[in-house]
C-alpha positions as CSV (number, residue, x, y, z in Angstrom):
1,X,23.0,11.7,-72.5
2,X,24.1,8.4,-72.3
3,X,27.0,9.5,-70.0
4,X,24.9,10.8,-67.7
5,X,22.7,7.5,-67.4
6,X,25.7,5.3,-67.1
7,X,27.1,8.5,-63.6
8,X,23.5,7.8,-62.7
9,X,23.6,3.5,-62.5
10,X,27.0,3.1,-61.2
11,X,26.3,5.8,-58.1
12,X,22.9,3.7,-57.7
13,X,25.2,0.7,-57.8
14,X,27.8,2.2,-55.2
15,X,24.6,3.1,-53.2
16,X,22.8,-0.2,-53.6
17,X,26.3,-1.7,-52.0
18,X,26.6,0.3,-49.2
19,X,22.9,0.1,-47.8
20,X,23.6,-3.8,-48.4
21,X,26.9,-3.9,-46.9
22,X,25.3,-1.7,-44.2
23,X,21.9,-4.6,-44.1
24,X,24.8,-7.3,-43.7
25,X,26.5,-5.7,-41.0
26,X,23.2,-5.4,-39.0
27,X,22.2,-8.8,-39.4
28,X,26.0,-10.1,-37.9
29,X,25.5,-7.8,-35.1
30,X,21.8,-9.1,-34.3
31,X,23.2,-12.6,-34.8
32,X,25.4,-12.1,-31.9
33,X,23.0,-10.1,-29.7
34,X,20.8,-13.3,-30.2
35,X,23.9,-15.8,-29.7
36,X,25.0,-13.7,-26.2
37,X,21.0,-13.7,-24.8
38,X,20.9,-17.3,-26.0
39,X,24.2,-18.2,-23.9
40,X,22.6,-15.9,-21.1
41,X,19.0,-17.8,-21.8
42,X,21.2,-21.5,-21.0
43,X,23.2,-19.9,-17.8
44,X,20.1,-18.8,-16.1
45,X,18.3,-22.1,-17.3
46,X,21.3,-24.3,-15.5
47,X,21.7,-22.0,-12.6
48,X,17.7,-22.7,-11.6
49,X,18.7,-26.7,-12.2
50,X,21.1,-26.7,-9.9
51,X,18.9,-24.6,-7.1
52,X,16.3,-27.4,-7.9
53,X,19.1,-30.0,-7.5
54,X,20.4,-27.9,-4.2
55,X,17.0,-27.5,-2.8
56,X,15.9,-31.4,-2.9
57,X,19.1,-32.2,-0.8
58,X,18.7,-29.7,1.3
59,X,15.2,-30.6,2.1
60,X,15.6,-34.4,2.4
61,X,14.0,-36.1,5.1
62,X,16.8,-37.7,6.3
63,X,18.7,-35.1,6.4
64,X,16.7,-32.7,8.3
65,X,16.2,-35.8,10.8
66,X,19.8,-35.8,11.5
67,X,20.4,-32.0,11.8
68,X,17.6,-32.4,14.0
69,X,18.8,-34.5,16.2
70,X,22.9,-33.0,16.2
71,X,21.2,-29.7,16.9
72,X,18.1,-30.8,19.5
73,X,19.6,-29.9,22.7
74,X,20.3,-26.0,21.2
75,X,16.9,-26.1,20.1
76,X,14.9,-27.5,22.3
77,X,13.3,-29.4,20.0
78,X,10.3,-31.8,21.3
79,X,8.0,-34.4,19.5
80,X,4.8,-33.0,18.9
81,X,2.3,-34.2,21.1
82,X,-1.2,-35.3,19.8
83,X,-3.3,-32.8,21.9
84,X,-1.3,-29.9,20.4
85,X,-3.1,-30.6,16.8
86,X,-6.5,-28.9,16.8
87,X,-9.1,-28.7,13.8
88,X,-9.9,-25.2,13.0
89,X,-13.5,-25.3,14.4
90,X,-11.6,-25.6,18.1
91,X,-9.5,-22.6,17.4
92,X,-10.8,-19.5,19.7
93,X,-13.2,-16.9,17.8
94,X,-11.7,-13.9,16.7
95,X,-12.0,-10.8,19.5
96,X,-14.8,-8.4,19.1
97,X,-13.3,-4.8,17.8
98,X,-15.5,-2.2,19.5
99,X,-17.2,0.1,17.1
100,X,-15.4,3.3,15.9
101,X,-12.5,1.7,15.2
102,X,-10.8,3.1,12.3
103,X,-8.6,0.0,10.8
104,X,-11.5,-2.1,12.1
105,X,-14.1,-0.6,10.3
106,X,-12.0,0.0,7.0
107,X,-11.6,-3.9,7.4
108,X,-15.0,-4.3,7.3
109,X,-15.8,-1.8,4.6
110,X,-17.2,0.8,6.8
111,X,-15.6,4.7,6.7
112,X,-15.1,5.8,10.4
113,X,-15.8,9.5,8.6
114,X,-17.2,11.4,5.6
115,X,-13.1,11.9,4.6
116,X,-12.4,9.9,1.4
117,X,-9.3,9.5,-0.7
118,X,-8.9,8.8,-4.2
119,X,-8.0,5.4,-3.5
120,X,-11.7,4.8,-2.1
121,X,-14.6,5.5,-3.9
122,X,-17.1,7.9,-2.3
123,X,-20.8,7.6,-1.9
């Protein structure tokens, strides 16, 4: 009896160290998943820094006023003159859409026809 208890302990033992060598082995590889998304996590952090950094000299001021004026004769570039600035209350109304219309009236929440899909609800 007691031969069989002490069989029964040390293949409990041998199994408690294998599903705890097995635990440890998980946790290493985790710990390097999460030290690999962490050096991934830092890359991507610096790579949007420097396209910060890039895009705040490339949009300087100064800068653009000097590409402007290297590059105004191939662009025809021109000062703006005061007149061409209008307040949106000056800008033309919007052309009348005659009625039956198909786009015109889905615009404006009217079905040209009895025809409905199941992206619009019917009546």
């Amino acid at each position: 009896m007691m031969r069989i208890i002490n069989i029964a302990l040390i293949v409990l033992m041998l199994g408690a160290a294998t599903w705890t060598y097995n635990v440890k082995h998980d946790a290493e590889r985790n710990l390097k998943q999460i030290a690999e998304l962490q050096r991934r996590i830092k890359l991507e952090k610096d790579t949007i820094n420097l396209l910060h950094a890039d895009w705040a000299y490339l949009s300087q001021p100064s800068r653009l006023q000097q590409l402007s004026d290297l590059y105004a004769d191939q662009l025809n570039l021109r000062p703006t003159e005061p007149q061409q600035i209008v307040h949106p209350n000056e800008l033309p109304a919007p052309p009348a859409v005659p009625a039956g219309d198909g786009i015109a009236d889905i615009i404006a929440g009217e079905m040209p026809d009895s025809v409905t899909t199941g992206s619009v609800k019917g009546n």
